[in-house]
C-alpha positions as CSV (number, residue, x, y, z in Angstrom):
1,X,-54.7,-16.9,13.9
2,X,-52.0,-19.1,12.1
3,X,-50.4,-22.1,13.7
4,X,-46.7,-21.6,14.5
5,X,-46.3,-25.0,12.3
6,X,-48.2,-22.8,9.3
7,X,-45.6,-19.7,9.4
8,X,-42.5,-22.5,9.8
9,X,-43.8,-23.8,6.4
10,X,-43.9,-20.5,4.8
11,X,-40.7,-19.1,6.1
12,X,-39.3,-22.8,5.1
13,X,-40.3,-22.5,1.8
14,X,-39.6,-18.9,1.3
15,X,-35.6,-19.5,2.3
16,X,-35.7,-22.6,0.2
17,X,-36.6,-21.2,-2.9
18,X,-34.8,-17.6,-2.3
19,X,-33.3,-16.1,-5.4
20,X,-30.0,-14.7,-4.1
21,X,-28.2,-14.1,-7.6
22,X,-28.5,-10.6,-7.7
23,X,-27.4,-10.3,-4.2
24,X,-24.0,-12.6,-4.8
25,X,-23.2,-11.2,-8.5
26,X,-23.2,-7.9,-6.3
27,X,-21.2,-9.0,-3.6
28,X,-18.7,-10.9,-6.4
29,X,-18.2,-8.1,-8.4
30,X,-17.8,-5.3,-5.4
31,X,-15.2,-8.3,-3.9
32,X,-13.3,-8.1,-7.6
33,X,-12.9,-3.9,-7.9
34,X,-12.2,-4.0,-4.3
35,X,-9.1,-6.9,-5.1
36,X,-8.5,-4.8,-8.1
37,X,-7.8,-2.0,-6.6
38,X,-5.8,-3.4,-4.0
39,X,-3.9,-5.4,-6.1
40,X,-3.2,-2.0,-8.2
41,X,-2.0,0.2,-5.2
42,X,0.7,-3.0,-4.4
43,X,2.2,-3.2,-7.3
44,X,2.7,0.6,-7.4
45,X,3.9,0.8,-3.8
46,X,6.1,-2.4,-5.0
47,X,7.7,-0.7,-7.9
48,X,8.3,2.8,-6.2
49,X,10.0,0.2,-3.0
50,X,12.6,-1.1,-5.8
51,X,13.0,2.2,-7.6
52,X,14.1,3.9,-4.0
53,X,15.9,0.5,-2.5
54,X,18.0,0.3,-6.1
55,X,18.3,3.6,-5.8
56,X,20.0,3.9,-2.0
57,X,21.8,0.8,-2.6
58,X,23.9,2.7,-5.6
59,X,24.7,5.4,-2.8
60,X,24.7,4.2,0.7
61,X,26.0,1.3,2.3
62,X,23.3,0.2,4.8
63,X,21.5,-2.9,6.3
64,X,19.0,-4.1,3.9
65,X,16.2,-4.6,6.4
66,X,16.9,-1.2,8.0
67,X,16.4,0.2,4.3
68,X,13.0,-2.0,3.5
69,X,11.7,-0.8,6.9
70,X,13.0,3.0,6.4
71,X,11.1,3.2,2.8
72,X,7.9,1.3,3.7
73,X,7.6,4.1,7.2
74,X,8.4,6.8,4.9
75,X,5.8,5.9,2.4
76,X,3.2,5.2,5.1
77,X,4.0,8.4,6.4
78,X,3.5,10.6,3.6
79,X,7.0,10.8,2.6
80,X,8.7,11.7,6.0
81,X,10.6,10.6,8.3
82,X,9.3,11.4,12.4
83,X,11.8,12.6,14.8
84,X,11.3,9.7,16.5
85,X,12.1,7.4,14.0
86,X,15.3,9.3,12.8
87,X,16.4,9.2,16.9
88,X,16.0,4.7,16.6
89,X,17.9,4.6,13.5
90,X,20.9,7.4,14.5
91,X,23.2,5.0,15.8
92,X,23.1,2.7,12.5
93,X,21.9,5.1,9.6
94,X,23.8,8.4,9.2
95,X,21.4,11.5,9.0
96,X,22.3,12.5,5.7
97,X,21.6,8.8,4.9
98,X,18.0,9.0,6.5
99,X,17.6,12.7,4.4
100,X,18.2,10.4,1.1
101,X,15.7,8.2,1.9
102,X,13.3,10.2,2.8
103,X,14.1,12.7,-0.5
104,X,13.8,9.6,-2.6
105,X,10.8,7.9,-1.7
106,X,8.9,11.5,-1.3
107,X,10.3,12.3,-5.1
108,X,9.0,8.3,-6.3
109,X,5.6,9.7,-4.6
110,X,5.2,12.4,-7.0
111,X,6.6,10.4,-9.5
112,X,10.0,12.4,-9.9
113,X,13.2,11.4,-10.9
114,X,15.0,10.0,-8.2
115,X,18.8,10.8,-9.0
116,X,20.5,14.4,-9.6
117,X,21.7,12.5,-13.2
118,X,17.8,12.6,-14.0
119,X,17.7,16.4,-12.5
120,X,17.8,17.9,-16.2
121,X,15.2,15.9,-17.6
122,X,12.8,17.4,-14.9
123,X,13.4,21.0,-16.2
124,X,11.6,20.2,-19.2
């Protein structure tokens, strides 16, 4: 039977001299695609947010934060607006208002034009 001082000395040495490269380049380079990809989806969600907010602001004369916060919910919805949502914004944001958000950001989803002046370029 071994001495618990003989399987210290062998565990000791065995964590001492463990070869983790493999393990870390691993970890490193599932930690980069992951940032990649992340970083990828932002500046996408980024450019459709200024597309739609540059958009709106051509059109409608609203608070900017009520706008940031309408497009970002929209987006994270899917592209809709919830009943719920339209009801807290009805006494600042006119409906046909909250429609042209909600039109725009679900069009910047699927990568449509945005604007009826872009309308006849999506016949073709």
């Amino acid at each position: 039977m071994r001495s618990v001082s003989s399987n210290m000395a062998e565990a000791d040495t065995w964590f001492r001299h463990m070869d983790l490269t493999e393990a870390v380049t691993f970890t490193l380079a599932m930690a980069q695609a992951s940032l990649d990809t992340h970083m990828r989806q932002e500046v996408a969600f980024l450019g459709l947010f200024d597309r739609v907010k540059r958009h709106i602001n051509e059109r409608h004369d609203l608070r900017g934060s009520d706008l940031a916060n309408l497009i970002v919910t929209i987006f994270q919805n899917g592209g809709t607006l919830s009943n719920n949502r339209r009801k807290r914004y009805a006494d600042r944001v006119q409906a046909h208002v909250l429609d042209a958000i909600e039109e725009a950001v679900s069009r910047a989803m699927q990568d449509k034009p945005l604007g009826e002046e872009n309308d006849e370029h999506e016949e073709h």
